[in-house]
C-alpha positions as CSV (number, residue, x, y, z in Angstrom):
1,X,-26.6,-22.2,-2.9
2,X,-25.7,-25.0,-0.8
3,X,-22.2,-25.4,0.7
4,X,-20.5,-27.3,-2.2
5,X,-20.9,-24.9,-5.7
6,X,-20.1,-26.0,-8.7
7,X,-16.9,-24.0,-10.6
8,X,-17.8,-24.8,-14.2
9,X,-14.5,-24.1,-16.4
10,X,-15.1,-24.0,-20.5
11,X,-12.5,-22.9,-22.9
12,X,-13.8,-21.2,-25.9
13,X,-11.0,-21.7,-29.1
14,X,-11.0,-18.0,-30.6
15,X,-13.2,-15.8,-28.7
16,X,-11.9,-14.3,-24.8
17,X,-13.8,-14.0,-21.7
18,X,-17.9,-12.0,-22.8
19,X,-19.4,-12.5,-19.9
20,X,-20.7,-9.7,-17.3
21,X,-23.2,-11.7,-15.0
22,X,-20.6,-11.5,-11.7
23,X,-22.4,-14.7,-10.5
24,X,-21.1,-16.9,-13.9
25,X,-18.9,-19.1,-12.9
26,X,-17.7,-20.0,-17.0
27,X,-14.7,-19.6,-18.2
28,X,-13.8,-18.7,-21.4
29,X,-10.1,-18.2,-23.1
30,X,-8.8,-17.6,-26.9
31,X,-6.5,-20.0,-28.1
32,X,-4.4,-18.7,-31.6
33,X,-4.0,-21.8,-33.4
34,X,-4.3,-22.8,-36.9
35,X,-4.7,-26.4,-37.3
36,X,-8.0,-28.8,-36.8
37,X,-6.6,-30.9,-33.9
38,X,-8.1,-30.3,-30.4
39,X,-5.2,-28.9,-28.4
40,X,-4.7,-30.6,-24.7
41,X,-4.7,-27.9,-21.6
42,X,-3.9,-28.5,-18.4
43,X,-6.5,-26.7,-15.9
44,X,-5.2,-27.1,-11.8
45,X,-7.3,-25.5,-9.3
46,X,-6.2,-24.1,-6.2
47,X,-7.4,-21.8,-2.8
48,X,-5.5,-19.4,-1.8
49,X,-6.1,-19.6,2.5
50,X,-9.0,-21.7,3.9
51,X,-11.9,-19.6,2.5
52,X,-12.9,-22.5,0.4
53,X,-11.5,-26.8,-0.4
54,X,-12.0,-28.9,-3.3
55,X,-14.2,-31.5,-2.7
56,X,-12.5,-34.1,-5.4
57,X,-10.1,-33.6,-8.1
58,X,-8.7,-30.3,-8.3
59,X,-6.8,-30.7,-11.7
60,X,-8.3,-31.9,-15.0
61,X,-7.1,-32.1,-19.0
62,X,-9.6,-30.4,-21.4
63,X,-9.4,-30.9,-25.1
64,X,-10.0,-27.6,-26.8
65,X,-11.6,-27.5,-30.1
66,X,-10.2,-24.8,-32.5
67,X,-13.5,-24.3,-34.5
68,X,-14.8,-21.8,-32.8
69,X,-16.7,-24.1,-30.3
70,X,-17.0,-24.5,-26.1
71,X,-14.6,-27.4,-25.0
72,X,-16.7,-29.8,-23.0
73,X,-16.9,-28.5,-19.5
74,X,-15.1,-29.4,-16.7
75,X,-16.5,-29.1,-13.0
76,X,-14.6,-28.8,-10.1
77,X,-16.5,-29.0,-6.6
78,X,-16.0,-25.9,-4.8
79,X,-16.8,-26.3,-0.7
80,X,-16.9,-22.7,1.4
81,X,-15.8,-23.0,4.8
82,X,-15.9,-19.2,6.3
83,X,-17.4,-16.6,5.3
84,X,-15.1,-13.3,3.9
85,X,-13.3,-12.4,0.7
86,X,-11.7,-15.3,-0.4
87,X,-9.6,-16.0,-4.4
88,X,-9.7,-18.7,-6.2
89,X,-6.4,-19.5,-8.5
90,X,-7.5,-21.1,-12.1
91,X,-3.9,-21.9,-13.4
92,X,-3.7,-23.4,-17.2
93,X,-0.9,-25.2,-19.1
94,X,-0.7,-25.6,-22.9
95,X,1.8,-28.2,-24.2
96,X,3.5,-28.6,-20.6
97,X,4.1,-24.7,-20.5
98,X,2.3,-22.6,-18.0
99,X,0.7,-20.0,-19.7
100,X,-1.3,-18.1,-17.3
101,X,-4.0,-18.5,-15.1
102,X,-7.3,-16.5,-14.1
103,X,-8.4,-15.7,-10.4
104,X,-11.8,-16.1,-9.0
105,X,-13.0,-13.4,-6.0
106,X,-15.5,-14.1,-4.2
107,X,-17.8,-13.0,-1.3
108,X,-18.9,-15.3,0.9
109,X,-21.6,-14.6,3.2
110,X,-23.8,-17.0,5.9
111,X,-27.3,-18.1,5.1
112,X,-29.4,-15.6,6.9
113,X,-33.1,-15.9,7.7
114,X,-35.6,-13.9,10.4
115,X,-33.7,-15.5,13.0
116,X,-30.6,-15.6,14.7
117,X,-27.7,-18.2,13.2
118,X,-26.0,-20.4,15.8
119,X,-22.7,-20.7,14.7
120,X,-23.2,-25.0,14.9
121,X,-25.8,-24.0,12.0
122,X,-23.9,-21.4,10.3
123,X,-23.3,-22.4,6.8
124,X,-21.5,-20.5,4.5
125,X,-22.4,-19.5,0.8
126,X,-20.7,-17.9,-2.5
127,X,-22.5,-14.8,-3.1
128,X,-20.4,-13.5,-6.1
129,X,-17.9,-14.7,-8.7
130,X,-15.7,-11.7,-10.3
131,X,-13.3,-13.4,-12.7
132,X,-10.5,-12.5,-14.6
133,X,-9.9,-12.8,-18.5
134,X,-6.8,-14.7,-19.8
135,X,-5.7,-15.5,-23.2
136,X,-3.8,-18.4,-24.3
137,X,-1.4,-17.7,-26.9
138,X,0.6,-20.1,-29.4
139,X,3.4,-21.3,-27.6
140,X,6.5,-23.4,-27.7
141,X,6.3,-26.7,-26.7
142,X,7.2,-27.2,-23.1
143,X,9.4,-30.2,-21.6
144,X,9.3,-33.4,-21.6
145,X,8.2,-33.8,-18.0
146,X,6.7,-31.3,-15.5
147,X,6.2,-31.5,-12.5
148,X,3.4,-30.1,-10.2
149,X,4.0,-29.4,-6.7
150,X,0.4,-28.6,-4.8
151,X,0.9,-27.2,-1.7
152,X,-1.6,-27.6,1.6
153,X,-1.6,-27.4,5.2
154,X,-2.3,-30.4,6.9
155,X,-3.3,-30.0,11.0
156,X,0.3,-28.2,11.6
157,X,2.2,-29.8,8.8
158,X,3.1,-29.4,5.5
159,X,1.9,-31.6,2.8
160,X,2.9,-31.2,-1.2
161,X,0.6,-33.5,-3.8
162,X,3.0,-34.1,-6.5
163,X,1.4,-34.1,-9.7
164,X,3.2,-35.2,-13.4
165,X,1.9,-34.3,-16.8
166,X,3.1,-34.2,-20.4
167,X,2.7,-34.3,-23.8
168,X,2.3,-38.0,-24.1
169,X,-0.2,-38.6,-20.7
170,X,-2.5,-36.3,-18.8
171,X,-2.0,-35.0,-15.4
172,X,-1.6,-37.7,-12.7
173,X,-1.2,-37.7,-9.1
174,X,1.8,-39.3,-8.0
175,X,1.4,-39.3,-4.4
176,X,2.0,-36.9,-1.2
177,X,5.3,-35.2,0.3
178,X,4.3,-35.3,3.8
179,X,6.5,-33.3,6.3
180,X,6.7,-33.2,10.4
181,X,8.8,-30.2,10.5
182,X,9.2,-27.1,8.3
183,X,10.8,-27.9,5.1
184,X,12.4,-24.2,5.1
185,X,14.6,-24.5,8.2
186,X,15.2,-28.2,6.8
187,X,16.3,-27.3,3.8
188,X,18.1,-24.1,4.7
189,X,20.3,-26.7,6.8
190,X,20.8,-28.3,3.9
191,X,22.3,-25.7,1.7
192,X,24.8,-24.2,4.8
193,X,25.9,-27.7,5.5
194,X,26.7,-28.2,1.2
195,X,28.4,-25.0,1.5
196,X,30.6,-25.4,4.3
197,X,31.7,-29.0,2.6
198,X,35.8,-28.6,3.1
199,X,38.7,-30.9,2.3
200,X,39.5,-34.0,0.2
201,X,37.1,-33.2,-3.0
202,X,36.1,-36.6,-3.5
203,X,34.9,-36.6,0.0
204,X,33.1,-33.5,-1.1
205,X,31.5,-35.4,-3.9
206,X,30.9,-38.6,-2.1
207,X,29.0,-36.4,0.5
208,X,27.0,-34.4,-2.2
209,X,26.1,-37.4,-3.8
210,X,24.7,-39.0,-0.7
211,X,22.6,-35.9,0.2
212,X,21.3,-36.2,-3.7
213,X,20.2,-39.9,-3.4
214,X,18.2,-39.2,0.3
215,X,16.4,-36.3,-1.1
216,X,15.5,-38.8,-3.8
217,X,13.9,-41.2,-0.6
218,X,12.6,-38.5,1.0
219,X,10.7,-36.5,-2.4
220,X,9.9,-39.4,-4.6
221,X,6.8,-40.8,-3.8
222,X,6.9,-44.7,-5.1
223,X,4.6,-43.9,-7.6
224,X,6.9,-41.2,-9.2
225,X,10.1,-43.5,-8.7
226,X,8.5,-46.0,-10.9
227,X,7.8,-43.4,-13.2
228,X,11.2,-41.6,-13.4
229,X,12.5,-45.0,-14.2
230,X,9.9,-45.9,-16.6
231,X,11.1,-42.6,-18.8
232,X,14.4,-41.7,-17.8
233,X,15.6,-43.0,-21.0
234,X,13.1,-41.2,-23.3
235,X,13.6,-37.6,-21.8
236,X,15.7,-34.8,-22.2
237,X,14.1,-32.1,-20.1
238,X,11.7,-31.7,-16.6
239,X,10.6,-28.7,-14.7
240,X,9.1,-27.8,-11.9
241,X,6.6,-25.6,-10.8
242,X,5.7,-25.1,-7.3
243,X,4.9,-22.2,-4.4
244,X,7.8,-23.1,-2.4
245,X,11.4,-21.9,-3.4
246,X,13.6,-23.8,-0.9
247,X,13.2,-27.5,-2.0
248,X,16.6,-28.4,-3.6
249,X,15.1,-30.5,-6.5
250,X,18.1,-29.9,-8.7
251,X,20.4,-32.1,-6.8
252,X,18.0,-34.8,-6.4
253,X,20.3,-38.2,-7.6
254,X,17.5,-40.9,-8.2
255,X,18.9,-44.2,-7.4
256,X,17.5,-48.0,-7.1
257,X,18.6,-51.7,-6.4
258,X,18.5,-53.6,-9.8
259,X,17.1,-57.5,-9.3
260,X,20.4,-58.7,-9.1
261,X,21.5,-56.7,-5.9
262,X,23.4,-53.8,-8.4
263,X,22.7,-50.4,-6.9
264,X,22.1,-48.2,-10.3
265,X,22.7,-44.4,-9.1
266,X,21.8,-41.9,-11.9
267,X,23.2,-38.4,-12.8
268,X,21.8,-35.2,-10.3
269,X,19.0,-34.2,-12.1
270,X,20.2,-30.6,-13.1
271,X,23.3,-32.7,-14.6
272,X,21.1,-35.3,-16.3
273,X,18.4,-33.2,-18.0
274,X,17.9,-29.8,-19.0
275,X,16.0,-28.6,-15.9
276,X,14.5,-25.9,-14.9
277,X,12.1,-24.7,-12.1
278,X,9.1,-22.0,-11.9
279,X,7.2,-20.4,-9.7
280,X,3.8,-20.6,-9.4
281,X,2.0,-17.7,-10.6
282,X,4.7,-15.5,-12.1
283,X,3.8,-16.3,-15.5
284,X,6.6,-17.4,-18.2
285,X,7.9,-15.2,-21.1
286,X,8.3,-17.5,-23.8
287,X,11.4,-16.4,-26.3
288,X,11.2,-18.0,-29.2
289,X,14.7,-17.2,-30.5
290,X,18.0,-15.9,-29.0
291,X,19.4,-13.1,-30.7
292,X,21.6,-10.6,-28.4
293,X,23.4,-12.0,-25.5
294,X,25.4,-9.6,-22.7
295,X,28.3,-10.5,-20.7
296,X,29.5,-8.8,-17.9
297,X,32.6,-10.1,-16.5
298,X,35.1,-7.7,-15.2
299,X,38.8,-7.7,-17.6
300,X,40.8,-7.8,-14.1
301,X,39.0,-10.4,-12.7
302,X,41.1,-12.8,-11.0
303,X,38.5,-15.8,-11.7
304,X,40.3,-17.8,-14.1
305,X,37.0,-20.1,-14.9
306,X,35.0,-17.0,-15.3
307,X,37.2,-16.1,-18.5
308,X,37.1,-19.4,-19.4
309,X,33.1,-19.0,-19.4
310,X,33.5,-15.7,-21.1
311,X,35.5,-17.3,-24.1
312,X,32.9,-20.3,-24.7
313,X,29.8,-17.9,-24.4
314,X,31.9,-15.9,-27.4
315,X,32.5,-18.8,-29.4
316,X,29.1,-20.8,-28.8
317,X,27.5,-17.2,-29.7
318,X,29.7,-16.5,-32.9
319,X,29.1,-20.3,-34.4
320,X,25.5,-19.5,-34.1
321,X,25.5,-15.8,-35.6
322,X,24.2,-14.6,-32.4
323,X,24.9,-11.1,-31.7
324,X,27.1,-10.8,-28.3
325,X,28.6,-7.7,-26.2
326,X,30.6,-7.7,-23.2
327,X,30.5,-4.6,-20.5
328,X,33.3,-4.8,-17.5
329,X,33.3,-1.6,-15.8
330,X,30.5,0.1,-13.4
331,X,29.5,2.6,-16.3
332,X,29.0,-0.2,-18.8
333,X,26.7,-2.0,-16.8
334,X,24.6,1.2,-15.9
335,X,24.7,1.9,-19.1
336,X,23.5,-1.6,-20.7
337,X,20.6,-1.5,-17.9
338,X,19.4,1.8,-18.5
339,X,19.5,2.1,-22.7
340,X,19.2,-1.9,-23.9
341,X,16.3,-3.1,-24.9
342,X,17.6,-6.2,-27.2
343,X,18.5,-7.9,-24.3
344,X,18.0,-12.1,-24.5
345,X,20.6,-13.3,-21.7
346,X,22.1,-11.0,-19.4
347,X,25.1,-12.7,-18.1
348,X,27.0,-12.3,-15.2
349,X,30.2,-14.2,-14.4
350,X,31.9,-12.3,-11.9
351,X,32.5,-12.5,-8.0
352,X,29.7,-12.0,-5.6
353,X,28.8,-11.3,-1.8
354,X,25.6,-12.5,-0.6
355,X,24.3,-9.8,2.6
356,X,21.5,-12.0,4.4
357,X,20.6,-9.1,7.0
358,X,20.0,-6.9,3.8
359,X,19.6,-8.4,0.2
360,X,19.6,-5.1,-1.4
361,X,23.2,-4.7,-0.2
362,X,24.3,-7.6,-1.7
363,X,26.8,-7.2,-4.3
364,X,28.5,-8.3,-7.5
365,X,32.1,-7.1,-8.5
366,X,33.2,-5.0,-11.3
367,X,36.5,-3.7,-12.9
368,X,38.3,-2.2,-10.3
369,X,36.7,-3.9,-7.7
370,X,33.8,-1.4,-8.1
371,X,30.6,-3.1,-6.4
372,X,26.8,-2.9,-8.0
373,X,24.3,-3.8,-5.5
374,X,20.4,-4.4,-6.1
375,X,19.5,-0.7,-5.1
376,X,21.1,0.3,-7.9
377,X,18.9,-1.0,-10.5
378,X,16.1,1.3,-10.2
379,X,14.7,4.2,-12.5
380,X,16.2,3.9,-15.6
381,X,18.8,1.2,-14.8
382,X,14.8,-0.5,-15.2
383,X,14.9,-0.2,-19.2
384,X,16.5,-3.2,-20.0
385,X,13.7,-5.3,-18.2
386,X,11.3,-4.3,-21.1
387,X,12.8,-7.2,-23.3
388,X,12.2,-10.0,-20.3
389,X,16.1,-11.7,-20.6
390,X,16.8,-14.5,-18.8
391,X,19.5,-13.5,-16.5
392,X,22.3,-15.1,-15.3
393,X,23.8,-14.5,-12.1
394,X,27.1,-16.6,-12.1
395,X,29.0,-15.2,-9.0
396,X,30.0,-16.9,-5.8
């Protein structure tokens, strides 16, 4: 092997991952589907330290065949650059929704002959493959828009490839984020400086506003500004899905200057769409339907909006025959956490306190002013994790 190796990817329709030879370098995945289209997946490529770079394209679309035969291959250039154990991340989307991904480890080792290896002539090479299965499943369709955040490092900076897909194009590169500080402590000044906002509110929501419409200059590549405009009108919904969990992309406000010298500001993104964001990696849990909500909201709360919240989850719930429940005190919760395992939403609307120092001592009030902190949810409290509800942690 030479210092660029070829990762070949294939994805088989019905049958999952065969092989044993540790040194393949195919993938294969099952795909439940019942229909004679080809179905579209996503396949992004990624290194998880500096073991190895992608000489090329590291993203690709492959149209998967569901008669039982190999999709066309792709190929993505893998280079080694040290030797060591080093992982490869194979990450696949069907219909805009991440659905899993498969991770390559590998050995790499230096080309060794009778003698002695300067390091100006050392050369790295992949001496084994060990690769996951994965299975794609039927899924719902995803959202209109997503949006891929690549990470990499740069010399000492930050940079973020942002790459767009969905069901109506294939993934395309919209351009680099390129940072000269760290976007953490950036955007951690950010948020403290939103929160301490005080005084007239429509100073509040002029200032708001104008931190929405420069994150928009400062994460919008031009190429992705033209396309937000382009299909602002014909979406409904966008995610996200990157590595880093302090970019504030909810309260982006796009914004241009029409021909005629009009500035046209549009709604904050989380107010304009249905939007959502994920991780990378931490795969989704798709629920197909909602069918038992939980409220926990405390009866002597003092939060007049959280009752108000309280009374239209009940009513939005009962016009749509979905089964709801409401717990108040300590022992309901407990309760609820350690027996339910119906859950769909978990829903808390209820005051909080946030302990930076110590997370796990953070805490959400209860009736009676009895606190439940993080700790708490451990053993048994666990049960009601085993039906994977969204939760929603409403407290200030």
């Amino acid at each position: 092997l030479n210092e660029i190796t070829p990762l070949q990817v294939i994805i088989k329709s019905t049958k999952p991952l065969s092989s044993n030879d540790k040194n393949s370098t195919t993938i294969m995945l099952k795909i439940d589907e019942e229909n004679n289209k080809e179905i579209p997946v996503q396949v992004i490529v990624e290194c998880e330290d500096d073991g190895f770079e992608i000489d090329g394209k590291y993203y690709a679309t492959i149209n998967v065949p569901t008669n039982d035969e190999d999709s066309k291959p792709v190929v993505f250039n893998v280079k080694s650059k040290k030797g060591g154990k080093h992982t490869i991340h194979i990450r696949f989307f069907q219909q805009e929704t991440y659905v899993g991904e498969i991770k390559l480890e590998s050995i790499v080792t230096a080309l060794t002959n009778q003698e002695p290896i300067s390091e100006s002539e050392y050369k790295p090479q992949i001496k084994e493959w060990k690769s996951d299965s994965a299975i794609l499943e039927n899924v719902i369709p995803g959202p209109d828009i997503t949006i891929f955040i690549h990470e990499r490092a740069v010399s000492s900076n930050l940079e973020y490839d942002v790459l767009v897909f969905s069901s109506e194009f294939p993934i395309q590169e919209m351009g680099p984020i390129r940072f000269q500080f760290n976007p953490e402590d950036k955007f951690d000044t950010i948020f403290e400086d939103i929160e301490n906002f005080s005084g007239n509110p429509s100073i509040i929501d002029r200032k708001l506003k104008a931190k929405g419409m420069s994150l928009y200059d400062e994460l919008f590549p031009q190429t992705l500004k033209d396309l937000y405009w382009e299909r602002c009108g014909k979406i409904k919904s966008i995610r996200v899905i990157s590595k880093e969990p302090w970019i504030p992309w909810e309260i982006i406000k796009p914004w241009r200057k029409l021909e005629n010298g009009e500035i046209k500001e549009d709604l904050f993104l989380c107010e304009n769409y249905a939007f959502s964001r994920w991780i990378v990696g931490k795969n989704e849990r798709i629920k197909q339907q909602i069918k038992n909500i939980k409220v926990v909201c405390p009866d002597d709360t003092n939060l007049v909006s959280a009752k108000m919240e309280r009374k239209w989850i009940e009513d939005f719930s009962n016009q749509r025959k979905i089964k709801i429940s409401f717990d108040s005190s300590y022992d309901e919760v407990i309760n609820t956490l350690e027996s339910e395992k119906e859950i769909d939403i978990l829903h808390f609307s209820t005051h909080g306190q946030n302990n930076n120092e110590n997370p796990l001592l953070s805490t959400i009030q209860l009736k009676g002013r009895v606190t439940l902190r993080p700790e708490e949810i451990i053993g048994k409290a666990m049960t009601f994790g085993q039906s994977n509800p969204i939760v929603i942690l409403n407290a200030c």
